[in-house]
C-alpha positions as CSV (number, residue, x, y, z in Angstrom):
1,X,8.6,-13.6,22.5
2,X,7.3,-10.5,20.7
3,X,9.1,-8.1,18.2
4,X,9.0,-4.4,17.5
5,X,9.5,-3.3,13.9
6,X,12.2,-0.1,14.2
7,X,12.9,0.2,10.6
8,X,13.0,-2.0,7.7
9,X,15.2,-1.4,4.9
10,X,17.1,-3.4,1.5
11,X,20.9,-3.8,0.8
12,X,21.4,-4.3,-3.1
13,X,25.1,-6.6,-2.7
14,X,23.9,-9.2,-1.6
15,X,20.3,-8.8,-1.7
16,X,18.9,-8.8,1.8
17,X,16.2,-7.3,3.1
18,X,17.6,-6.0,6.9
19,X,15.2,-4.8,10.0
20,X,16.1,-3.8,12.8
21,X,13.9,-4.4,15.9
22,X,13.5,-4.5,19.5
23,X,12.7,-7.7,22.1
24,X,9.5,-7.0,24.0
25,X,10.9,-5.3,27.3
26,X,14.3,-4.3,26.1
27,X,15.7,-1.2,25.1
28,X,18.5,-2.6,22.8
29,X,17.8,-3.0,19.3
30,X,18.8,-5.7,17.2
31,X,19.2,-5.8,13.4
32,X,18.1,-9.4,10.9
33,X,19.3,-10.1,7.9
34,X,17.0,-11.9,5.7
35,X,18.5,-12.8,2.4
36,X,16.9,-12.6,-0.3
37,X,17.1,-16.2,-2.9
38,X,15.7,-16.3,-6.4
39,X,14.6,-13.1,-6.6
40,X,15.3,-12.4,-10.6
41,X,14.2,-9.2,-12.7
42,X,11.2,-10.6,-13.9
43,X,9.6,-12.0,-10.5
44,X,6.5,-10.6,-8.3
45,X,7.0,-7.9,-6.3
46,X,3.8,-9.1,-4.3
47,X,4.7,-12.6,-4.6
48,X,8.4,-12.2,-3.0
49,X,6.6,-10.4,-0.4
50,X,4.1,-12.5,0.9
51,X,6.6,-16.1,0.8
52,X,8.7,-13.7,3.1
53,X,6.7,-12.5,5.4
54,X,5.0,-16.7,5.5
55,X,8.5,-17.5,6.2
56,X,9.0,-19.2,9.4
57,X,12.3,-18.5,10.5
58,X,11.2,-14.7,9.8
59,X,7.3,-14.6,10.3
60,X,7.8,-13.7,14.1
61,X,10.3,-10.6,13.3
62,X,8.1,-9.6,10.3
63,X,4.1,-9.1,12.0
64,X,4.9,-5.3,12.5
65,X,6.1,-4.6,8.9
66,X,3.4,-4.3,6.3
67,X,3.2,-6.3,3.3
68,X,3.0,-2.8,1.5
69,X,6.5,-1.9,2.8
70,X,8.1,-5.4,1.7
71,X,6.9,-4.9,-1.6
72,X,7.8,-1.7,-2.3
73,X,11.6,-3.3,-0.9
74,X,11.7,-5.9,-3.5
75,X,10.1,-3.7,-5.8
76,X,13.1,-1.4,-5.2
77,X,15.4,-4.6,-5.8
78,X,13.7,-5.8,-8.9
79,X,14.4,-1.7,-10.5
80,X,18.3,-2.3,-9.3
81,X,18.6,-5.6,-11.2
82,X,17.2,-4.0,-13.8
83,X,19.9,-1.3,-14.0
84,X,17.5,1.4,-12.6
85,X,18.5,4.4,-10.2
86,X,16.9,4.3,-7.1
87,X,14.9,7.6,-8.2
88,X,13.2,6.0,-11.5
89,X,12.7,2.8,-9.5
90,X,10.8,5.2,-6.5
91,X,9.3,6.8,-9.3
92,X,8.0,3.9,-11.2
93,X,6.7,1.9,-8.0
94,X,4.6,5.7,-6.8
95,X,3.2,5.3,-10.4
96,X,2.0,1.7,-9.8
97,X,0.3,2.5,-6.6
98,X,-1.5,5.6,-7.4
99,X,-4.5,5.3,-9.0
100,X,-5.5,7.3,-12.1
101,X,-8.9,9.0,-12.2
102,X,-9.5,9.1,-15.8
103,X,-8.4,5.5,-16.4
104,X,-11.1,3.3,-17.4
105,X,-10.8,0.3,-15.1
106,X,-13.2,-1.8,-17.0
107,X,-10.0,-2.6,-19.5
108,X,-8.0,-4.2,-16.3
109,X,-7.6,-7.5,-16.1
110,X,-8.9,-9.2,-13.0
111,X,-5.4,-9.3,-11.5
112,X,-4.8,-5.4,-12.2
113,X,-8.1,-4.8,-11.2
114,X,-7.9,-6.8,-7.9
115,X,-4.8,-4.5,-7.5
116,X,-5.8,-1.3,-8.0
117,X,-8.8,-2.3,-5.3
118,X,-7.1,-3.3,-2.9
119,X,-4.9,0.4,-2.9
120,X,-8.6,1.8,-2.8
121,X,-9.2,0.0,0.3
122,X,-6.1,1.1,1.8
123,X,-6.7,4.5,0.9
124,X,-10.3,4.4,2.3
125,X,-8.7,2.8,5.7
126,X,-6.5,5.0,6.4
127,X,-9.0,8.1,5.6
128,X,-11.7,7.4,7.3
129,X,-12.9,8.6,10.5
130,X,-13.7,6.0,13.4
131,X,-15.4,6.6,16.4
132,X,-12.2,7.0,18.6
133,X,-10.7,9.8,16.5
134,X,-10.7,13.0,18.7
135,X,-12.3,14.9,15.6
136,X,-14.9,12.4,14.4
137,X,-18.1,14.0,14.6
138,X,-21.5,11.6,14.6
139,X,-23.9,13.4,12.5
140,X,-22.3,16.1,10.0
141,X,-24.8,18.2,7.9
142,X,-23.3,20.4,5.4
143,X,-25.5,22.7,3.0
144,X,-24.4,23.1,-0.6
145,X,-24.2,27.3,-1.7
146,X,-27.1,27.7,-3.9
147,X,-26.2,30.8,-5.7
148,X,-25.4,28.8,-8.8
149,X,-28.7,28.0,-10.9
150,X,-29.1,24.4,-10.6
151,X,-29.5,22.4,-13.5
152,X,-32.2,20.1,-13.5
153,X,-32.4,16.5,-15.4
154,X,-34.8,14.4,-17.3
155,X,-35.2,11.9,-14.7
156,X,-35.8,13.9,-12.2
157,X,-38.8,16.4,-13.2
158,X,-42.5,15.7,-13.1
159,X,-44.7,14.7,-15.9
160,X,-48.4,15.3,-16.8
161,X,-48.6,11.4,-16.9
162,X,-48.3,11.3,-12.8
């Protein structure tokens, strides 16, 4: 049988993530409780995330939810335990998975690093234009104003020696 994700959502006493779905073919939705076990305020968001959604009791329930979404739950869950609103613990986890411009990523350590390419990927994925999209275009040619004087670098001008 085949499950619809509705909405997916935490409850802080007792920890539990809850979803509420639909039966393929039926109108009436259902809500789960998944309890969540050994879950302290030092674990991995990412971690937590990915032994739930492997679960087998809950795998079938769980294809439609993203692993994004389950970790930003237990992430929420990890800022409760540690006595955090809900708005700093929003706050912090939009601050984990945006990516800073100026930040020089050849200090990250491969697990960071791994991290913050993976949100690069997701941001690419969900940017770019495929085929299907009514407003993808094959061949797009854009010209660049040239009323600014271009500057011109080393590399690129001629010499005597060629």
């Amino acid at each position: 049988m085949s499950f619809t994700a509705v909405r997916c959502g935490i409850r802080f006493q007792p920890p539990s993530i809850l979803l509420t779905y639909r039966a393929q073919g039926q109108a009436r939705t259902r809500r789960r409780s998944m309890p969540v076990r050994g879950f302290s305020q030092s674990s991995d968001c990412s971690v937590a995330a990915q032994e739930l959604k492997d679960n087998p009791r809950h795998k079938p329930y769980l294809e439609g939810v993203p692993l994004h979404q389950l970790q930003k739950l237990y992430s929420l869950l990890r800022g409760h335990l540690r006595g955090e609103s809900l708005a700093e613990s929003l706050e912090k986890f939009q601050q984990e998975v945006t990516i800073d411009p100026e930040e020089d990523m050849n200090k990250l350590d491969d697990k960071e690093l791994a991290k913050r390419k993976s949100i690069m990927d997701e941001l690419f994925e969900k940017n770019r234009k495929k085929k299907d999209d009514p407003d993808f275009v094959y061949d797009v040619e854009v010209e660049f104003p040239q009323d600014e004087k271009l500057e011109s670098c080393g590399w690129d001008v001629e010499s005597d020696e060629e």
